[in-house]
N, C-alpha and C positions, 0 to 999 in steps of 0.2 A: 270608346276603345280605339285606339291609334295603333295601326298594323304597320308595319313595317318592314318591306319586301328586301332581302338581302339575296336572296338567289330562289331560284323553283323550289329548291327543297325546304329553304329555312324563312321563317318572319321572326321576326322581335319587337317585343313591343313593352309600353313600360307595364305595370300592374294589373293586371285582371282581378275579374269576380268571375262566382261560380255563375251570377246573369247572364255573362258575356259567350258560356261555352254555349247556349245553343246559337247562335249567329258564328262562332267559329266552327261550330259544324256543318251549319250551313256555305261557308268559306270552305270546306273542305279539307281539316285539318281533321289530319288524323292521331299525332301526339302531339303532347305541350311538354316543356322542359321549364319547369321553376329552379332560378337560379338567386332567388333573395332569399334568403333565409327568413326563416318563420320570425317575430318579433323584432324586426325593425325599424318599421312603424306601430303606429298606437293604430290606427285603423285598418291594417292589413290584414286581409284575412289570411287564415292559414293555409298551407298545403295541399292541407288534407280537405279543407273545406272544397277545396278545386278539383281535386283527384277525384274525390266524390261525384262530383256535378259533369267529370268526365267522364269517368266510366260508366255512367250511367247513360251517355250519349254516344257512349262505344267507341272516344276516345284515352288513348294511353296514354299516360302518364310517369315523369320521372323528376324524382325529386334533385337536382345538384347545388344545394346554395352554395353565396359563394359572398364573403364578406367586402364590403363595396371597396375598392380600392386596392385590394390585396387576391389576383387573380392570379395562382399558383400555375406551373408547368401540371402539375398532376390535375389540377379543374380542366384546365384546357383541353389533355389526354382524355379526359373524363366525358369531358361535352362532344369532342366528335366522335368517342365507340359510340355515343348513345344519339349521335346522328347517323352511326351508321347501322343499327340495330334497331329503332326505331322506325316501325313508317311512314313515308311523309306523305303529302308537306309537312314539317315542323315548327310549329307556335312555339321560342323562347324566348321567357321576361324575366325582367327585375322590377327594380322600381323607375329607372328610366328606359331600360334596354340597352345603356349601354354596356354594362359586364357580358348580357348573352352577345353582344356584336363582340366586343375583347375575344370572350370567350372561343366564339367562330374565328376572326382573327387568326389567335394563335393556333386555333388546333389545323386551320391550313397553312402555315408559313413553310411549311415542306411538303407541300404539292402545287400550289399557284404563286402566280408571281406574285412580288408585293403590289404592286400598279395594280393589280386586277382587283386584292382583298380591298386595297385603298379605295378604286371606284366604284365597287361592288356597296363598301358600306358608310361611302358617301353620298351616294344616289340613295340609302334609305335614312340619310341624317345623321350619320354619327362619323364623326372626324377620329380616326385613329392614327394621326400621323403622333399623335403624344405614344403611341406603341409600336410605330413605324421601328427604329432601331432594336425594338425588342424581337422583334419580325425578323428583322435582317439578321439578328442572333441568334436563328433558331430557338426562340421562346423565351431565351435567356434577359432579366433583363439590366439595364446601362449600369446598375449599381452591383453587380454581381463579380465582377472584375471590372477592375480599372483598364481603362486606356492606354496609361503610365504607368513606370512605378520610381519613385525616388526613395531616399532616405528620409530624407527631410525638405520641407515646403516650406520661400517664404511668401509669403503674401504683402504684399504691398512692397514690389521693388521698386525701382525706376533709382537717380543715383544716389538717395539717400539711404534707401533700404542695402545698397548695397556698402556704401561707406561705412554702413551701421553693422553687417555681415561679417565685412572684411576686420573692423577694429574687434568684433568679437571671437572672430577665428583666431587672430595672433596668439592666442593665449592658449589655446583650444588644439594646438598642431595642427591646424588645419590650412589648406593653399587654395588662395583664390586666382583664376584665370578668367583676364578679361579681353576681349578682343573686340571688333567692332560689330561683332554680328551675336555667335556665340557666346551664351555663360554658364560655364560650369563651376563647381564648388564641392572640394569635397572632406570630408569630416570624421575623425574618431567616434562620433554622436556622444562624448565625453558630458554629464554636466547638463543642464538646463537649456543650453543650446540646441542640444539635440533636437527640440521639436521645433527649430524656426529655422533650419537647412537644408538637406546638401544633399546633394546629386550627382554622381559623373555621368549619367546623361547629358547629351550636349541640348540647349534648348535653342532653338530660332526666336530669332531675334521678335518677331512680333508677338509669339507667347510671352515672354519676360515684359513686354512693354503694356500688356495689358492689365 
């Protein structure tokens, strides 16, 4: 069993068995927060198997799975009521520990700084700068709204893509402005062209050139 010190109040760690609650009793934990869902693995035992082997040792338990990769605003709300309603210290696992560190993550991005969540759940292993900007979003994350917004995108300019633009605007009504920094283009979205242009946002020059 691999423990995992994120703050006084909380550990994470990957997997347990119901063997492991008495040495976490011993540890002094007083709930556990299961966040993997029940059959995920072929040798995982269940929940309930653990909830059993807690309460029996006069730890509390709560069930929040939470499907690996896809950790919702509402899990995250979810996990700190029940860090804060729960006794601690608090035991939460997955299969690696990292969804319950995610999980801790989010549900403090609006009480601690982000530097603090980052070192806090660096110091027990787990790299969340992949949720860093979701952090800085208040929970939200990068693909939830765009950065941008254009009409149309092309991908792959430099001065052919754009030779290739401009002969196909002619026809299109559409006007091309080029200057030596800025390029804008903008478009009826007439026709099958539609989806390979145009913007009257102004873009910097080293966005287009990339």
């Amino acid at each position: 069993m691999q423990l995992n010190k994120i703050t006084d109040a909380l550990t994470v760690s990957p997997q347990i068995t119901a063997d492991d609650i008495p040495a976490l009793k011993e540890a002094g934990f007083r709930s556990i927060v299961c966040n993997r869902p029940d059959g995920e693995g072929a040798d995982q035992p269940t929940h309930e198997e653990i909830e059993a082997a807690a309460r029996a040792a006069g730890i509390e338990m709560r069930y929040l799975p939470v499907q690996s990769g896809l950790v919702q605003d509402a899990d995250a709300a979810s996990f700190g009521a029940a860090l804060r309603e729960l006794p601690g210290p608090v035991l939460a696992y997955c299969r690696s520990g990292t969804r319950s560190a995610t999980l801790w993550s989010l549900s403090q991005s609006r009480t601690l700084p982000m530097a603090e969540i980052l070192g806090a759940t660096k110091a027990a292993g787990y790299d969340m700068n992949g949720v860093a900007r979701r952090i800085a979003n208040g929970g939200k994350t990068p693909t939830d709204t765009g950065d941008a917004k254009f009409d149309v995108v092309i991908v792959g300019g430099g001065a052919g893509g754009i030779s290739v633009a401009a002969s196909r605007c002619a026809s299109r009504a559409c006007r091309l402005r080029l200057s030596t920094r800025p390029i804008s283009i903008t478009t009826s979205r007439a026709g099958p062209w539609s989806a390979a242009v145009f913007s009257t946002r102004r873009i910097p020059q080293r966005q287009w050139d990339r």
